[in-house]
DRENPA-571573 format. One record per residue (C-alpha): residue in three letters; residue number from 1; x, y, z; chain. Coordinates in Angstrom, 1 decimal. Each point is the difference from the previous one (the first is absolute). Example, Ala and Ser with C-alpha at 12.3 -4.5 7.8 and 13.67 -1.06 7.14 Angstrom:
aa  i  c1  c2  c3  ch
ALA  1  12.3  -4.5  7.8  A
SER  2  1.4  3.4  -0.7  A
This chain:
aa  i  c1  c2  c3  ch
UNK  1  25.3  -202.8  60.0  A
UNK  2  0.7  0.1  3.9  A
UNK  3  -3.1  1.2  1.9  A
UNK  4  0.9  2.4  2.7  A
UNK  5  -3.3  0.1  1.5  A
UNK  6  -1.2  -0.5  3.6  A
UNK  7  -2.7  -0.3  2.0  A
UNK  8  -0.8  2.9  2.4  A
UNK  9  -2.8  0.0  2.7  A
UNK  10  -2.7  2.4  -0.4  A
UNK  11  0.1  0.9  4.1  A
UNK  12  4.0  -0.3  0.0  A
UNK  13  1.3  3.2  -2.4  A
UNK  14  2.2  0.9  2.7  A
UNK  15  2.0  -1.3  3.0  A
UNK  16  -2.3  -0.6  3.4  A
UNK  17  -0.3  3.4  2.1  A
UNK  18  0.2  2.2  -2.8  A
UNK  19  -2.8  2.7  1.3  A
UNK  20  -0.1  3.1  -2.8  A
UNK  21  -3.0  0.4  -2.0  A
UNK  22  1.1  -0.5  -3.6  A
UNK  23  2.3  -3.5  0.9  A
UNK  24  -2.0  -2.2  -2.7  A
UNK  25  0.7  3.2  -2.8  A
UNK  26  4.0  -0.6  1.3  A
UNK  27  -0.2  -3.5  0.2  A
UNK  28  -1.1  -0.4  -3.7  A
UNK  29  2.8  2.8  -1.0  A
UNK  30  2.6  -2.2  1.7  A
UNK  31  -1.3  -3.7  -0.9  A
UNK  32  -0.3  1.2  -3.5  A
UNK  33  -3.0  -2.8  -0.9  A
UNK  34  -0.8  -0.1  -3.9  A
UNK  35  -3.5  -1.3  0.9  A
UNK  36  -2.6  0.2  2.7  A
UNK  37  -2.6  -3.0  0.7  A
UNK  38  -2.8  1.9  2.2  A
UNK  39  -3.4  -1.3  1.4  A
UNK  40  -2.7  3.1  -0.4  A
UNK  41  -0.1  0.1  3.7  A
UNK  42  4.0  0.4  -0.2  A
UNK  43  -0.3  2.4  -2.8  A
UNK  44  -3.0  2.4  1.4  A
UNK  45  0.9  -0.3  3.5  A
UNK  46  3.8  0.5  0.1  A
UNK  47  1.6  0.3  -3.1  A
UNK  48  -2.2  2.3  -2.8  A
UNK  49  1.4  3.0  2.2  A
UNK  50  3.4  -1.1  -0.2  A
UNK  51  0.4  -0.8  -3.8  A
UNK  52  -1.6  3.4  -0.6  A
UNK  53  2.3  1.7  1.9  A
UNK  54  2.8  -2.5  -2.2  A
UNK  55  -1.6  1.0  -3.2  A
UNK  56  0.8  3.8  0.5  A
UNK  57  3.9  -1.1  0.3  A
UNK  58  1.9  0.6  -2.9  A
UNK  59  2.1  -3.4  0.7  A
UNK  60  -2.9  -2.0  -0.5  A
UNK  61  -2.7  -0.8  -2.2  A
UNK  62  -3.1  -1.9  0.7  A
UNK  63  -2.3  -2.0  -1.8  A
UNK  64  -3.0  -1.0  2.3  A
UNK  65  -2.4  -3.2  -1.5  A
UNK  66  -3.1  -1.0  2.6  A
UNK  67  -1.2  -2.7  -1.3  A
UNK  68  -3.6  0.2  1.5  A
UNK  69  -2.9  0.6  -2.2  A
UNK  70  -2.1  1.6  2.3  A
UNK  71  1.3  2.3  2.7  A
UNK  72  0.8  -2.4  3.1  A
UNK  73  -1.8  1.4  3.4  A
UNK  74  3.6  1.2  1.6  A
UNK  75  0.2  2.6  -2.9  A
UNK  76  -2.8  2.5  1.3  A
UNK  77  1.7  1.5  3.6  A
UNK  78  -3.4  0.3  1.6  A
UNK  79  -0.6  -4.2  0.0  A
UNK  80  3.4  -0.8  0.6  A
UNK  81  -0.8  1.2  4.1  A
UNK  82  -2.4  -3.3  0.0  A
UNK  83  0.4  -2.4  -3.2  A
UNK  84  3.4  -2.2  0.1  A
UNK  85  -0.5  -1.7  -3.7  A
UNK  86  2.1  -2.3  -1.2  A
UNK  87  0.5  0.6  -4.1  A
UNK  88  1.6  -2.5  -1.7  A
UNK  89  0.7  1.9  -3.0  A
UNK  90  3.9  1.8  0.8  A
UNK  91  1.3  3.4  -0.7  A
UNK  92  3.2  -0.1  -1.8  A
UNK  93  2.4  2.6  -0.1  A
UNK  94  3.4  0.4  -2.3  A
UNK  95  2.3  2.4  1.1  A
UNK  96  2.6  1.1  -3.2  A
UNK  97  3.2  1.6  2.0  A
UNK  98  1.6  3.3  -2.2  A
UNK  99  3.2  -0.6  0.5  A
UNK  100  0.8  3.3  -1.1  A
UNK  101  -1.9  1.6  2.6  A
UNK  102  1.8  -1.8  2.1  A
């Protein structure tokens, strides 16, 4: 079985000097990625917005796994102004393409 898969940087969705607001949500539409390897600072502060607004496409479905067993510090908005933690425990995310939707 040949593994198609590739590595994708978390900051990189989308080509340098791409400015509109939803470039991460059309960076993971055109890369396609079958699974996600977040930090919860990634997750909360960037990309929970994002895969919510990819979970109401029809194209995609999402199955979301946080592996923390207590709620990490950058999950409540209000700390996240003044706490930077640093949870070891990732956020994985499988995307399942409909290719009939497609």
């Amino acid at each position: 079985m040949l593994d198609h898969s590739k590595n994708i940087h978390s900051d990189w969705l989308v080509k340098s000097g791409h400015q509109e607001n939803n470039s991460d949500l059309e960076g993971l539409l055109d890369l396609r990625p079958c699974e996600l390897l977040l930090t919860q600072f990634d997750y909360y502060r960037r990309y929970q917005r994002t895969l919510e607004n990819l979970n109401n496409d029809p194209r995609v479905h999402l199955e979301i796994l946080n592996a923390a067993t207590k709620p990490a510090p950058d999950s409540f908005p209000r700390v996240q102004r003044f706490v930077q933690h640093v949870s070891w425990a990732p956020v994985v995310v499988k995307l399942t393409r409909n290719e009939n939707k497609m």
